[in-house]
Each structure stands twice: as structure tokens, then as C-alpha cells.
C-alpha positions as CSV (number, residue, x, y, z in Angstrom):
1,X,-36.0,4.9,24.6
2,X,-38.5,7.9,24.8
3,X,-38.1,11.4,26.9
4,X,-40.9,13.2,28.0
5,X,-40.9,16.9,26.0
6,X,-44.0,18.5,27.2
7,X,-46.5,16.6,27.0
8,X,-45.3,14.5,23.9
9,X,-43.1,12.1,24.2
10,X,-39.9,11.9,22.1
11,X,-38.9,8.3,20.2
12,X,-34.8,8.7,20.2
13,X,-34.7,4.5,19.2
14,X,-37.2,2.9,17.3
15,X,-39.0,-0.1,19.0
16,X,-37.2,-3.0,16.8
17,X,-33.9,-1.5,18.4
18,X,-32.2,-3.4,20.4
19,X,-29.8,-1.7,23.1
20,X,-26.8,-3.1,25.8
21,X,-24.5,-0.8,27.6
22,X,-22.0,-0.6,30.7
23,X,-20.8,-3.4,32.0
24,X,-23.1,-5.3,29.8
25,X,-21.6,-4.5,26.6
26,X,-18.2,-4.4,28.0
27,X,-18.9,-8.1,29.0
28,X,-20.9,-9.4,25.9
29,X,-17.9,-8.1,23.7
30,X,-15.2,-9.5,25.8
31,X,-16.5,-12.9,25.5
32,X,-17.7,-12.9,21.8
33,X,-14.0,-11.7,21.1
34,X,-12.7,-15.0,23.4
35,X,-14.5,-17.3,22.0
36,X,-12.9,-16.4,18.7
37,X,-10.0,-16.9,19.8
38,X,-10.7,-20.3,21.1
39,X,-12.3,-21.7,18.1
40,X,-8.9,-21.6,16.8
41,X,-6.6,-22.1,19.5
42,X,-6.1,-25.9,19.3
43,X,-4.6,-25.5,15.4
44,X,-1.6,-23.6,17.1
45,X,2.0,-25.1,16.8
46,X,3.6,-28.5,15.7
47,X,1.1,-30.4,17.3
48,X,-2.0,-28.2,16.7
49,X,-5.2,-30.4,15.1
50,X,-6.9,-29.2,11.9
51,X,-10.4,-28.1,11.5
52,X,-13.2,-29.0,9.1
53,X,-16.0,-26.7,8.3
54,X,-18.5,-27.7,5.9
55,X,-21.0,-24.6,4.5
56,X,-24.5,-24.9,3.4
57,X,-23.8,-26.5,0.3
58,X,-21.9,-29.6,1.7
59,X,-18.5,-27.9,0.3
60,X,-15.8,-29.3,2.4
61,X,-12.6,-27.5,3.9
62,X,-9.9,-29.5,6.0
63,X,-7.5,-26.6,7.0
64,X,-4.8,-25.7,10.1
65,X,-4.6,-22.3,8.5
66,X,-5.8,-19.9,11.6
67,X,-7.4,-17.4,8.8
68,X,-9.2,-19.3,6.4
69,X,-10.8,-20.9,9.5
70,X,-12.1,-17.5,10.5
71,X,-13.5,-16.7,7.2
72,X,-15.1,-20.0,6.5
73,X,-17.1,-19.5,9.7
74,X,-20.3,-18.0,9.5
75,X,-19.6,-15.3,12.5
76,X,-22.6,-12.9,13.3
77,X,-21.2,-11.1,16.3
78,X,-19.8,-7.3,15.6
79,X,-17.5,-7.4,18.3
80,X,-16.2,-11.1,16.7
81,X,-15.7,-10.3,13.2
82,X,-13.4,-7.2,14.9
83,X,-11.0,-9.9,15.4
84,X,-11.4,-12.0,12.4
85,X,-10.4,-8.6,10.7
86,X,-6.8,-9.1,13.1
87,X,-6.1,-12.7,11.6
88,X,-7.2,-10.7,7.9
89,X,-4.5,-8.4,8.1
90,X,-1.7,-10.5,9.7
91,X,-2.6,-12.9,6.5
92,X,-2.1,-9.4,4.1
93,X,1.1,-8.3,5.9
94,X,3.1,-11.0,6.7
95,X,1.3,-14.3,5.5
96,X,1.8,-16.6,8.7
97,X,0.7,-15.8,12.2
98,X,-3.0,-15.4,12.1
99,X,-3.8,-17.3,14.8
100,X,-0.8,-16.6,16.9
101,X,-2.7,-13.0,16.6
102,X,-6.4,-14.0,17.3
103,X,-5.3,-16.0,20.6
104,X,-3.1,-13.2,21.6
105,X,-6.0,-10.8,21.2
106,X,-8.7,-13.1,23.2
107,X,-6.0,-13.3,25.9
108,X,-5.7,-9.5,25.9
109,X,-9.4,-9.2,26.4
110,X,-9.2,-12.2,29.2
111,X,-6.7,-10.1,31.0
112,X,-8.7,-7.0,30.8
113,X,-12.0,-8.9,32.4
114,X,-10.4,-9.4,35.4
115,X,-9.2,-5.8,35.8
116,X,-12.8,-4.7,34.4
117,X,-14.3,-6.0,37.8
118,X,-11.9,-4.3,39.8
119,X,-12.8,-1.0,38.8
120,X,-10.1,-0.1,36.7
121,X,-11.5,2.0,34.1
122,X,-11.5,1.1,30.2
123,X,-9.1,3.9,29.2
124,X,-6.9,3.5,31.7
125,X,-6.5,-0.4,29.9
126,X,-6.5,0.6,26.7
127,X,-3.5,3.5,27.9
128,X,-1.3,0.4,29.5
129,X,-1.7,-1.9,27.3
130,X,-0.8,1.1,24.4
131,X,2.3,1.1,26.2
132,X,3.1,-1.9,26.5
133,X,3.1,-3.3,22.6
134,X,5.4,-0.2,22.2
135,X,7.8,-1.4,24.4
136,X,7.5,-4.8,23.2
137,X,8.0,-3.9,20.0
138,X,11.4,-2.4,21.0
139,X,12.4,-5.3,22.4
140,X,11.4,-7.6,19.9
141,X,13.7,-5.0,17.6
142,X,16.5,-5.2,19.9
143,X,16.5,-9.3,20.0
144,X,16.1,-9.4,16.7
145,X,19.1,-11.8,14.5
146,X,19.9,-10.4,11.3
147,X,19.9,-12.6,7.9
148,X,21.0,-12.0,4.9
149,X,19.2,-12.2,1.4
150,X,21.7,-15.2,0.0
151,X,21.4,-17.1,3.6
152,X,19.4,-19.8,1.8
153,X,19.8,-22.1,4.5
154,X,18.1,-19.8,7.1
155,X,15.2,-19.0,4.9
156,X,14.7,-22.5,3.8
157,X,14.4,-22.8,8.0
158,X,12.2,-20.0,8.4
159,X,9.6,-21.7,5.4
160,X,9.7,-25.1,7.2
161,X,8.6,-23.0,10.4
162,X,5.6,-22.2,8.6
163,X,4.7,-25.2,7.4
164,X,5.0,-27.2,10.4
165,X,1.6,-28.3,11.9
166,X,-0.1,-27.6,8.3
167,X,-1.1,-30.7,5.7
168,X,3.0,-30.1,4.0
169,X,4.8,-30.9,6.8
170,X,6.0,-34.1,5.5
171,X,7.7,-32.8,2.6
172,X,8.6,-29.7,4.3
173,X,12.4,-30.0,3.4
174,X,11.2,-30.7,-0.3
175,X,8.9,-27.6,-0.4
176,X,11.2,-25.2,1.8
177,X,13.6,-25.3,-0.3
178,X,11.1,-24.5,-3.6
179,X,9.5,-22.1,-1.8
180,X,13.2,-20.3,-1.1
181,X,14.6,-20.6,-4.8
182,X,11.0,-19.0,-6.1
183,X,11.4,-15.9,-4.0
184,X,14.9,-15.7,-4.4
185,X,13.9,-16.3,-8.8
186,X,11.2,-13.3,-8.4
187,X,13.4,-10.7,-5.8
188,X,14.3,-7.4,-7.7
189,X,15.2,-3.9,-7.0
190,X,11.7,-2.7,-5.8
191,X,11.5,-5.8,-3.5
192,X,9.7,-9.2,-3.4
193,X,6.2,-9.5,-5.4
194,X,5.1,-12.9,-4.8
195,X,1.9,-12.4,-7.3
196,X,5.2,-13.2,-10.0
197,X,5.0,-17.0,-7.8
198,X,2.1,-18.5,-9.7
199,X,1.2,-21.3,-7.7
200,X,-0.7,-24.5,-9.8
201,X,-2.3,-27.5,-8.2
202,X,-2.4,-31.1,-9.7
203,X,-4.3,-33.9,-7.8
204,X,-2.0,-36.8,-8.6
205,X,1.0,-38.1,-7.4
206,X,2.5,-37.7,-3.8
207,X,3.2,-33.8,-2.2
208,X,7.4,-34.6,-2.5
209,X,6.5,-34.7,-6.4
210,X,5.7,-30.8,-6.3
211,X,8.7,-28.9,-8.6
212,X,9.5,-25.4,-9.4
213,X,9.6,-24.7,-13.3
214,X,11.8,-21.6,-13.9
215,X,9.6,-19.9,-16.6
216,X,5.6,-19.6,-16.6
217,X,2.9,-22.4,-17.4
218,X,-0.2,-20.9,-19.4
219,X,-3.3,-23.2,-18.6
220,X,-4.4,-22.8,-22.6
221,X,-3.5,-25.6,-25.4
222,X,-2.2,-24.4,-29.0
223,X,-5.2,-23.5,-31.2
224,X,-4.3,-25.6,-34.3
225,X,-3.2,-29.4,-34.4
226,X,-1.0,-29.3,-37.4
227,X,1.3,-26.9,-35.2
228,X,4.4,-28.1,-33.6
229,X,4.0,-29.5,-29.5
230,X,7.0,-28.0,-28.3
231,X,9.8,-25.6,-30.2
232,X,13.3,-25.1,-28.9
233,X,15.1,-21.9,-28.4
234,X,11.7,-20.2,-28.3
235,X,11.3,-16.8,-29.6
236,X,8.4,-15.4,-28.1
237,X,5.8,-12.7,-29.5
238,X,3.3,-11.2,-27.0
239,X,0.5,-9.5,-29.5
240,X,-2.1,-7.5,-27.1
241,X,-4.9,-8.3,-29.7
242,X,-5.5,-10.8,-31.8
243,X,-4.7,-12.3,-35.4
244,X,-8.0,-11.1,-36.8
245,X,-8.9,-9.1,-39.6
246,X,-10.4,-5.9,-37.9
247,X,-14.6,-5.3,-37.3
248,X,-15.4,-1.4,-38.0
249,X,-16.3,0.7,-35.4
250,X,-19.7,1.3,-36.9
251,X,-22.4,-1.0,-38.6
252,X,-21.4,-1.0,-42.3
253,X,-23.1,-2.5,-45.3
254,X,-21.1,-3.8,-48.2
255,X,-23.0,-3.5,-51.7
256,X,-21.4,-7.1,-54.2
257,X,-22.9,-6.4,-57.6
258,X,-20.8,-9.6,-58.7
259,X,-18.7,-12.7,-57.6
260,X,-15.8,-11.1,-58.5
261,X,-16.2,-8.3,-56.1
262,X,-16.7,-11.0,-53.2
263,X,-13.7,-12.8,-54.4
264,X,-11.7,-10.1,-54.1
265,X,-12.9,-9.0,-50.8
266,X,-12.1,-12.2,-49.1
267,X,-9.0,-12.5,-51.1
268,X,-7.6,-9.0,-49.2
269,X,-8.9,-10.5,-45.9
270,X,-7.0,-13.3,-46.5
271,X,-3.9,-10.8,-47.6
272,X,-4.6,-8.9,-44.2
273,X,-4.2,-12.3,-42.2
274,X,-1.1,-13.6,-44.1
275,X,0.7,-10.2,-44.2
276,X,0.0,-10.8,-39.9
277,X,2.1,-14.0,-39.9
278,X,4.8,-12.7,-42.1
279,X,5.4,-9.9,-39.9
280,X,5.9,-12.7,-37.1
281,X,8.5,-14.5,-39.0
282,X,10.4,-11.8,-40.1
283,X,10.8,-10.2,-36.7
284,X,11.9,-14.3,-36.1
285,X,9.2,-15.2,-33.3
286,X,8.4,-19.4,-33.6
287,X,6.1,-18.9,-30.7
288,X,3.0,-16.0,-30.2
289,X,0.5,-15.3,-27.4
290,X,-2.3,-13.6,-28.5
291,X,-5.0,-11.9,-25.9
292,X,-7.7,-12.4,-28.8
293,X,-8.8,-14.4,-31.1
294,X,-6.7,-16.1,-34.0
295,X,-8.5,-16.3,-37.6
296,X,-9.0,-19.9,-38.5
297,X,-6.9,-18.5,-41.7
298,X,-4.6,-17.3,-39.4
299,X,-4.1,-20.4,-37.7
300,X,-3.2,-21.9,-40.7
301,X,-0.6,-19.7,-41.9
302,X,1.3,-20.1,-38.7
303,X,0.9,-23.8,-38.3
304,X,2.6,-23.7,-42.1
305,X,5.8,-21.7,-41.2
306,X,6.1,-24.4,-37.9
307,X,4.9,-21.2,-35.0
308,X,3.1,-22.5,-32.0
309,X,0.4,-20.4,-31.3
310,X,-2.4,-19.8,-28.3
311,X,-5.0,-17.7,-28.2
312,X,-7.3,-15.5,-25.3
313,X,-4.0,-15.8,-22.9
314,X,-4.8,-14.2,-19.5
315,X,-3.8,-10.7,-18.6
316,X,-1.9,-12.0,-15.7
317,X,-0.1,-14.6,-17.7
318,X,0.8,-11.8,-20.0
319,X,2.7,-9.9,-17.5
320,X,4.2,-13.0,-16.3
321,X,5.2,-14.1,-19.5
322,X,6.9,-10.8,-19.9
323,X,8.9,-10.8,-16.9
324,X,9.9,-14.1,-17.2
325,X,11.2,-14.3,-21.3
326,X,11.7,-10.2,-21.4
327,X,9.2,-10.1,-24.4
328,X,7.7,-6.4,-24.6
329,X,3.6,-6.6,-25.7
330,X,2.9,-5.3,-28.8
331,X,-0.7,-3.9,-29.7
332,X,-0.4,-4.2,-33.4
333,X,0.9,-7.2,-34.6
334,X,2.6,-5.8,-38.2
335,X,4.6,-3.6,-35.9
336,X,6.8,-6.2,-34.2
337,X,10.2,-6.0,-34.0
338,X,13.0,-8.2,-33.1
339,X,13.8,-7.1,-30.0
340,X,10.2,-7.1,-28.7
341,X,10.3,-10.9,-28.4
342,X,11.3,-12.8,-25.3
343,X,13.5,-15.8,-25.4
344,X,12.6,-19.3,-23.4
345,X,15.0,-22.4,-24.1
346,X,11.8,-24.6,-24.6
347,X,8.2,-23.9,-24.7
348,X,6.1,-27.3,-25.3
349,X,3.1,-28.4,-24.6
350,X,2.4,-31.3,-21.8
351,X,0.0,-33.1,-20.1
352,X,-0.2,-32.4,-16.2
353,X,-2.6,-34.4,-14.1
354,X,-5.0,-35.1,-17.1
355,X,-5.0,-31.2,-18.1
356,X,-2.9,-30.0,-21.1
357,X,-1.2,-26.8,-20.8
358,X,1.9,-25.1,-22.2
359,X,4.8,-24.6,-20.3
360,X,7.3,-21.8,-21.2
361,X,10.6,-23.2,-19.4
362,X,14.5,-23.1,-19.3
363,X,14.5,-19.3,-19.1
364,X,17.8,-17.6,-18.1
365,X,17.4,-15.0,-15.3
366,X,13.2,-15.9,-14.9
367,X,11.9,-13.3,-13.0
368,X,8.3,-14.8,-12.8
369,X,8.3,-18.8,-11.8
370,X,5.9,-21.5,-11.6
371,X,4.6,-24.0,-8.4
372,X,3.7,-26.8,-9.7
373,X,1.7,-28.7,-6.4
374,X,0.9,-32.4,-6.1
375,X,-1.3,-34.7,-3.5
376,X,-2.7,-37.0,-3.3
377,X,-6.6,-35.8,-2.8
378,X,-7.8,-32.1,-3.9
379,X,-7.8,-31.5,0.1
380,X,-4.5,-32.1,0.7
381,X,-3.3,-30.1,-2.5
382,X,-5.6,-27.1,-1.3
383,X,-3.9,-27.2,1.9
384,X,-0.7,-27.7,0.9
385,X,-1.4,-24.5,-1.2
386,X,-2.2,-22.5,2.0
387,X,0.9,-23.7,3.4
388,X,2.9,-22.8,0.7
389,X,1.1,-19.3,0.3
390,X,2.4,-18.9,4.1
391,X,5.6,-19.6,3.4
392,X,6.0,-17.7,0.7
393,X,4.8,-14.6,2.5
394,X,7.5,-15.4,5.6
395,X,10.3,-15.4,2.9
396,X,9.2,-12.4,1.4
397,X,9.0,-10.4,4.6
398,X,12.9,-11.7,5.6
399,X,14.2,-10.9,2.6
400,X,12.3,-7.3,3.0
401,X,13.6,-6.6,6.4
402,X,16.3,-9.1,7.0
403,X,15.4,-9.9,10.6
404,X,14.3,-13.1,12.0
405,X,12.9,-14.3,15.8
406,X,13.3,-18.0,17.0
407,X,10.6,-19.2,18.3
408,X,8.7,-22.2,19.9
409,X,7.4,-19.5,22.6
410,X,10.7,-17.6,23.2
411,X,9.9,-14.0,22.0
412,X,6.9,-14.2,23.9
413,X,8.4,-15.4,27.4
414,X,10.9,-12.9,27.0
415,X,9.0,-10.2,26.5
416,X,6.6,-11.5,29.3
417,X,9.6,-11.2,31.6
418,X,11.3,-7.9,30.2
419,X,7.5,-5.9,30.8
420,X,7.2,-7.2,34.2
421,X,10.5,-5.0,34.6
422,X,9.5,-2.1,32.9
423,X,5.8,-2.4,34.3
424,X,7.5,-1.1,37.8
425,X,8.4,1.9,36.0
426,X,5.3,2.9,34.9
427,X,3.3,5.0,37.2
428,X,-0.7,5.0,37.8
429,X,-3.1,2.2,37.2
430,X,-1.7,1.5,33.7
431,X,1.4,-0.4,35.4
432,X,-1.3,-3.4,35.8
433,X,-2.6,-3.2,32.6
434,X,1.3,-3.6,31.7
435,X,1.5,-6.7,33.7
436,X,-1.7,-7.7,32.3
437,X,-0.3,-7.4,28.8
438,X,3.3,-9.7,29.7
439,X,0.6,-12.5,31.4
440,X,-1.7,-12.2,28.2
441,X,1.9,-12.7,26.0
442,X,2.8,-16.0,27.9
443,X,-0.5,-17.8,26.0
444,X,1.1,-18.4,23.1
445,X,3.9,-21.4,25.0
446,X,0.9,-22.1,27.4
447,X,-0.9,-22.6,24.2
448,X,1.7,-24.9,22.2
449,X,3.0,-26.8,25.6
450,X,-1.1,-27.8,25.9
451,X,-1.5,-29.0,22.2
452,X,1.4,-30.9,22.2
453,X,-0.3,-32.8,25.0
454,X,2.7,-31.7,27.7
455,X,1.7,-29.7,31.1
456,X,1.7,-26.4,30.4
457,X,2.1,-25.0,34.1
458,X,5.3,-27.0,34.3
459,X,6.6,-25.7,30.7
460,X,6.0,-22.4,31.2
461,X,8.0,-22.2,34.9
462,X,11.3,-24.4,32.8
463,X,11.0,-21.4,30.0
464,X,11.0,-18.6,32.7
465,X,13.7,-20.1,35.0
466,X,16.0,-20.4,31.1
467,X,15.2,-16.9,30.3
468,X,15.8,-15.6,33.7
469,X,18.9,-17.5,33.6
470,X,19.9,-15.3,30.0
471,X,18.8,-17.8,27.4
472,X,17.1,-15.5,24.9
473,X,16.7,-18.3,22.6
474,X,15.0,-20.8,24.9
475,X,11.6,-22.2,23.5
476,X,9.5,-25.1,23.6
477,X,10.3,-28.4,21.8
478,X,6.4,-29.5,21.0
479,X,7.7,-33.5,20.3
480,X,9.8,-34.2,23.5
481,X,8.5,-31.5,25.5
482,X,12.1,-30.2,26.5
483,X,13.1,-26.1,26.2
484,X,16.0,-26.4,23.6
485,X,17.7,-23.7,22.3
486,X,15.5,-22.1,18.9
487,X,18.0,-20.9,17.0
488,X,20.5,-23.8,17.2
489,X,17.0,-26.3,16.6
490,X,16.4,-24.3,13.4
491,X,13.1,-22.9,14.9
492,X,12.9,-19.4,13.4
493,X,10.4,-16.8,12.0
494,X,10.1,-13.1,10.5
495,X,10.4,-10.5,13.1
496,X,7.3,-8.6,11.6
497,X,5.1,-11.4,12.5
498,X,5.4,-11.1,16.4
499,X,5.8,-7.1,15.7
500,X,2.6,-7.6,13.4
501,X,0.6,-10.0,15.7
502,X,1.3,-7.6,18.5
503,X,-0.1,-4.7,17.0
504,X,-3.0,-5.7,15.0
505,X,-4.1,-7.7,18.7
506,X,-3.8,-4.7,21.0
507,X,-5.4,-2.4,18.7
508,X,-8.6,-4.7,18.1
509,X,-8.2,-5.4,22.3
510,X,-8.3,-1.9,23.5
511,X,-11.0,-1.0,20.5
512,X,-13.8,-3.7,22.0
513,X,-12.4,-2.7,25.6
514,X,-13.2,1.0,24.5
515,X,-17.3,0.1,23.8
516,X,-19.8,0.4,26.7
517,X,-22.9,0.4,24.1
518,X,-23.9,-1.9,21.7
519,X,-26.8,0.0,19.8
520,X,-28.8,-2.8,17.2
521,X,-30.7,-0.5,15.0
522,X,-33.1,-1.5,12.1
523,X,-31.6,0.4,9.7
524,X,-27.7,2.0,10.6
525,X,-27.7,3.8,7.2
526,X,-30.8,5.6,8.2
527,X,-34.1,5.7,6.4
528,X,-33.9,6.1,2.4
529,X,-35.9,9.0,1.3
530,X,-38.0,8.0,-1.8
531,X,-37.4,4.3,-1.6
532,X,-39.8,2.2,-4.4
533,X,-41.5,0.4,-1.8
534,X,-43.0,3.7,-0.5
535,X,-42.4,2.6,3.8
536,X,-40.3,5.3,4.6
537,X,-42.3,7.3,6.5
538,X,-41.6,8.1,10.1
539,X,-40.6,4.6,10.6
540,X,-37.6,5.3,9.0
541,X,-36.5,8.1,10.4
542,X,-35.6,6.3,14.3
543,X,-33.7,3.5,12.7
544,X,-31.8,5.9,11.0
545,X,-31.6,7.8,14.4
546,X,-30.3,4.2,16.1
547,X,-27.2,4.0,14.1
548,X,-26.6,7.7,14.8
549,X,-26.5,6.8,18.2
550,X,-24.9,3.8,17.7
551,X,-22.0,5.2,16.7
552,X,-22.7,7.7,19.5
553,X,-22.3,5.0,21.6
554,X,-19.4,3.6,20.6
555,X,-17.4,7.1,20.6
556,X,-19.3,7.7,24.0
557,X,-17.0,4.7,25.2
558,X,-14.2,6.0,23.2
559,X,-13.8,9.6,25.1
């Protein structure tokens, strides 16, 4: 790109800069953004298939999980990893959905093609389809059933929803119903953490064998043999340090002009390590987790007064620990009182798939609990873990806002219908980016009536004619192909993830509509000033100028 000045011409772009704009970009975008959507469109639903993606280094991953699809896959595009970052946030704020949101999104841009070519302008999209998630957000809000925090019967139904279609499905009733007793364990006043689920996976055994262990299970082995494998009515001391005598600050040099003088320093050492232990037995604690070492001295002073001890315990397990036995960390270890300790009916330490760890268990009120996960292969258990983590995250949001969806397709039909209604009322051009928006919606039972191998033409006018009719609840049954009632079927999910899916999907829709320049520039930061390999000279300058004007370009389409 070069303007005449004078007689001189001016470089704006530097030659390795590549550039597309208008209709180009607008199109190029549009169908990096659908095919997306596609690559993951068959894993939706019941009957949707898995994927496996194997990277450069023959690592293997079977997965039906609509995000960790997107990340595995090497995607170059700009315009495509815009809404990869749509299934990333749905994953952070609600846990399930992702790909419900990515098809949504590549339908959005599908929609906006066709109305591209008929001279409706970008902005005039992006307004309609602004106004249409609002109003479907309303009326998502309005349809919305309320649960309560003790229905453990509908959240045990809205984890099973999240598992269906993924590797767990089988055991779904098994795991539903672990899943719902953990969040239910970990809920407090400041709401639902689900960090305080720690989630372990054992290859072994079949996935119905997974169990829920109401205390915490520290992947660490007691330091000493001669110590006890398991003590009853635990009293446990968390020591943030370890049972060490102390190094100076400072490199010091001790002078021994005889034995004596060496006997007696080792003998206070000693005195140091022992006064340690007693400190631990007079506050009463018969089990310690230290985040340090343990002096081989030490060790032995414990395993004689019968305390099970383990050493360089995770930070993470430390706050767990404490949440779960209501033992208070203490930084110096002659310090301890007995009401710093935490209390477990029975801390031992087992074998689990070939591993030996120590599981802190039987603990009254545990506000931190354990997932123990089983499968056959390491595949399955992986999976089984992503399943889990979805489910986990769809509890914690109904328990957050206490408001559930059914679903099989019915939000989405519904909404579909209600915005062709409201689209009349909206004047201009923007009431066919409205009707755009309710066609783009109606994907996601097109989408599940087409993996479940049924017609989705013929599915999609039997919804319509049970909605019109006032059936709210009407979805799709992926196994017999009928539209049954959700709610009554036990098909339901967490309002926020249509609300979620929604949003995150328009917003990355109208943002790629909004572009009419793509601007490839050697170097977007701009040229480095004093870089060691001395080539910045005017070279650098331009590609520094091309992502200037890249993002020139993009706020170009953005006005």
C-alpha cells in the first residue's frame, strides 16, 4: 500500500503484509467462524459421537467435551479462535454448554451471510441481533422453574443431563447422585467453590466403582515405617513448616576445639527436635502434616509416641485439610495448641489402584470432599473426569441461582417462536436480523434431531406445532424420536447456560460481523528499538505501522 507524496512515495504497509477487506474479510471470517462450529456439531446431545485428536507427539484424547475439543485443535485462524474463546468462557462460567454455544454462534454468522448479500449493512446486524439475545434473555428468565438447594432429586437430574452423551453415561445415576452430595458437602454461606471437590482418578475397576470419601485424600505416604497405618479418632496438626532444626539466615562457621563441644551441639539439636514432638503430644495431635521436611530424628520421635506423620503436603491439600477437619495451620510447631487441631474419625493409609496415599475420612460436617474416579482404561477415566467436572459446574450454578430450563431443544424453539412475535414490533432493518436470530436459535433441536439419526425437518415442525399449541416444556426425545414433555422426562439444565450460551455467541457473532479488514502484519507490536540482532532499521518501522492499522481496520468496521 504506497501513496504518492510529491514525488516520494509513502510505504503505509510493509511488503510481507498481507491485507483483505469488504466483503472479503466479511466473508473469510464468516466461514472460518462456521467451520468451528461444525467441527463440533456432531458431539451435540444424547446421541452425539466423540472425537479423537492426536497432537504431534502421538498423545491421544477421546473426548465428547465441546471445549477441550476446541483447545486440542491446532486452530490458526483469528476470526476462529474468536469463537474457541466463546466455548472458553461458557466452560469458566457455567461448566456445560460449550458446544451448544460454538454451534449457536456459527449459525448466527450463517444467518448473517445471507442478509450480508442483500445489502443489509453490518451494524444494522449486529443492532438486531443486540436486541434480540436481550429479549431472549427475558424470556428465558420468565420460563424459568425454580429449584430449591435441598431438591436433591432435581439436581441429581440436572448432573445426569450433563453427562448424557459423554464417556459416564452408563453410570450416570451412580455419579449423579456423587456429584449432588459433594456440592451439597462443599455449599457454605459465600456460595459453592467446587476447587474444595478434589477430583482423583484410578485406572482400575469399572466407572460404577467411583465413591465419594467425605474428608480429603493426600497423594503422600507416612515418612517413617515404624509409624502406625491408620489411627482412629484422629487429631490432626497442620505445621506450615517443617520438623527441622532451623538453618541461619546467614553462612555461619562453627569453631569445635574438642568432641565434647560436638557432642553437645548435636545433643541440643536433638533437644530442639524432641522438644518439637512433645509440643505435638501435649496439645494431643496423633496425626501431623507438615509442608517441609521432617528430621530423620524427628521421624523417630513421632513414630515412638504412635503419631502418623507426612511430610512436603501440598498447599492445596493444606487448605483442604483445614476445611474439611477444622484444623487451623500453625507456623511454629512449639506453639500448638489444642484447639488448632482438626478432628477426622479415621485417617489411614491405603492402597488405591497400585498407589498408596492417605486418606483423612469419616469427618463430621466435611466441607472439602474427595472423587475418587474409576475405569477401566486411562481414556475413559479422563473422560469420565470431564464429565464429572461438567456436572459439577451445572450443580454449582443451580444451587447459585436456583433456576433450571428443560431441555432437549425446548428453550430454544420457544424462544425461536416468541422473537418471531416480537420481531414484528421492531422497526427498520433490524426486525430481520431479529428473525434471523429465532432461525439461527432453532439449530440446536435441528442439531440433536440430526445426530440422533431422526429427520430433522419433520422434528422441528412436531416441536413448533407443541409449542404453538402452549407446551413450554416440549423437547426432543433423541432415542425414540418423539417430543415428550422435558420436565416430566427429567430432561433439565441451569438457566445460565442458555442465558450464557446466548450471550457469549451474539457477542463473538456481531464482533466478526463488525470486521471488514483483516490486516496480517509482520510484526503487530511494532518494531523493537535496540533489539540484539541489530535489524530494526526502517524495516521495522511498517510492520509496526500494519498492526496500527490493523487495529485501524478492525475499529474502521466497528464505527
Amino acid at each position: 500500500m504506497a501513496q504518492q507524496m510529491g514525488n516520494q512515495p509513502l510505504i503505509v504497509l510493509s511488503e510481507d503484509s498481507q491485507r483483505t477487506s469488504g466483503e472479503d474479510a466479511q466473508s473469510m471470517n464468516i466461514t472460518a467462524g462456521k467451520a468451528v462450529a461444525e467441527s463440533v456439531r456432531t458431539t451435540l446431545g444424547p446421541k452425539g459421537m466423540d472425537k479423537m485428536l492426536v497432537d504431534s507427539t502421538g498423545e491421544v484424547v477421546v473426548t465428547n467435551d465441546g471445549v477441550t475439543i476446541l483447545k486440542e485443535m491446532d486452530i490458526e485462524h483469528p476470526a476462529a479462535n474468536m469463537i474457541v474463546e466463546v466455548a472458553e468462557t461458557q466452560e469458566t462460567e457455567v461448566g456445560d454448554g460449550t458446544t451448544t454455544s460454538v454451534v449457536v454462534s456459527g449459525e448466527l454468522l450463517s444467518e448473517a451471510e445471507d442478509l450480508l448479500e442483500q445489502d443489509i449493512h453490518a451494524t444494522t446486524l449486529a443492532q438486531g441481533y443486540r436486541q434480540a439475545a436481550e429479549k431472549a434473555k427475558d424470556l428465558l428468565d420468565e420460563a424459568a422453574i425454580d429449584v430449591s438447594a435441598d431438591d436433591a432429586e432435581t439436581l441429581e437430574k440436572i448432573a445426569a443431563t450433563a453427562m448424557t452423551g459423554k464417556g459416564a453415561e452408563n453410570a450416570k445415576d451412580v455419579l449423579s447422585s456423587l456429584v449432588v452430595r459433594a456440592v451439597q458437602s462443599v455449599a457454605d454461606d459465600d456460595g459453592v467453590d467446587t476447587d474444595n471437590v478434589k477430583v482423583e482418578k484410578v485406572t482400575g475397576g469399572a466407572i460404577e466403582n467411583s465413591e465419594l470419601i467425605e474428608g480429603v485424600i493426600v497423594d503422600k505416604e507416612r515418612v517413617s515405617e515404624n509409624m502406625p497405618y491408620g489411627v482412629e479418632d484422629a487429631k490432626i496438626a497442620l505445621v506450615d513448616d517443617g520438623l527441622e532444626v532451623k538453618e541461619t539466615e546467614i553462612d555461619t562457621e562453627v569453631n569445635v576445639t574438642d568432641p565434647d563441644q560436638l557432642q553437645d551441639f548435636l545433643d541440643q539439636e536433638e533437644e530442639q527436635l524432641k522438644e518439637m514432638v512433645d509440643s505435638l503430644k501435649e496439645a494431643g495431635a496423633n496425626v501431623v502434616f507438615a509442608d517441609s521436611g521432617i528430621d530423620d530424628m524427628a521421624q523417630h520421635y513421632l513414630a515412638k509416641e504412635g503419631i502418623l506423620a507426612v511430610r512436603r503436603a501440598k498447599s492445596d491439600d493444606f487448605t483442604r485439610l483445614s476445611r474439611a477437619t477444622g484444623a487451623t495451620p500453625v507456623s511454629n510447631v512449639n506453639d500448638i495448641e489444642s484447639e488448632d487441631l482438626g478432628e477426622a474419625g479415621s485417617v489411614a493409609q491405603k492402597d488405591i489402584g497400585g498407589d498408596e496415599r492417605i486418606f483423612v475420612e469419616d469427618v463430621e460436617e466435611a466441607k472439602s470432599v474427595t472423587l475418587i474416579l474409576r475405569g477401566g482404561t486411562e481414556h475413559v477415566v479422563d473422560e469420565v473426569e470431564r464429565a464429572i467436572e461438567d456436572s459439577l459446574g451445572v450443580v454449582r450454578v443451580t444451587l447459585e441461582d436456583g433456576k433450571v430450563m428443560p431441555g432437549g431443544g425446548a428453550p430454544e424453539t420457544e424462544i425461536a417462536m416468541q422473537l418471531r412475535d416480537f420481531a414484528d414490533s421492531v422497526g427498520g432493518r433490524e426486525q430481520l436480523a431479529v428473525e434471523a436470530f429465532a432461525d439461527a436459535l432453532e439449530v440446536i433441536p435441528r442439531t440433536l434431531a440430526e445426530n440422533a439419526g431422526h429427520d430433522p425437518i419433520d422434528s422441528l415442525v412436531d416441536l413448533r406445532s407443541q409449542h404453538d399449541g402452549g407446551d413450554t416444556a416440549a423437547g426432543l426425545d433423541a432415542y425414540t424420536g418423539e417430543v415428550v414433555d422435558m420436565e416430566s422426562d427429567g430432561v433439565v439444565e441451569p438457566l445460565r447456560v442458555k442465558t450464557q450460551a446466548i450471550e457469549s455467541a451474539t457477542e463473538a457473532a456481531t464482533m466478526i460481523l463488525r470486521i471488514d479488514d483483516v490486516i496480517a502484519a509482520g510484526d503487530l507490536a511494532g518494531g523493537q528499538v535496540g533489539d540484539d540482532d541489530g535489524d530494526d532499521g526502517p524495516a521495522g518501522g511498517p510492520g509496526g505501522m500494519g498492526g496500527g492499522m490493523g487495529g485501524m481496520g478492525g475499529m474502521g468496521g466497528a464505527m
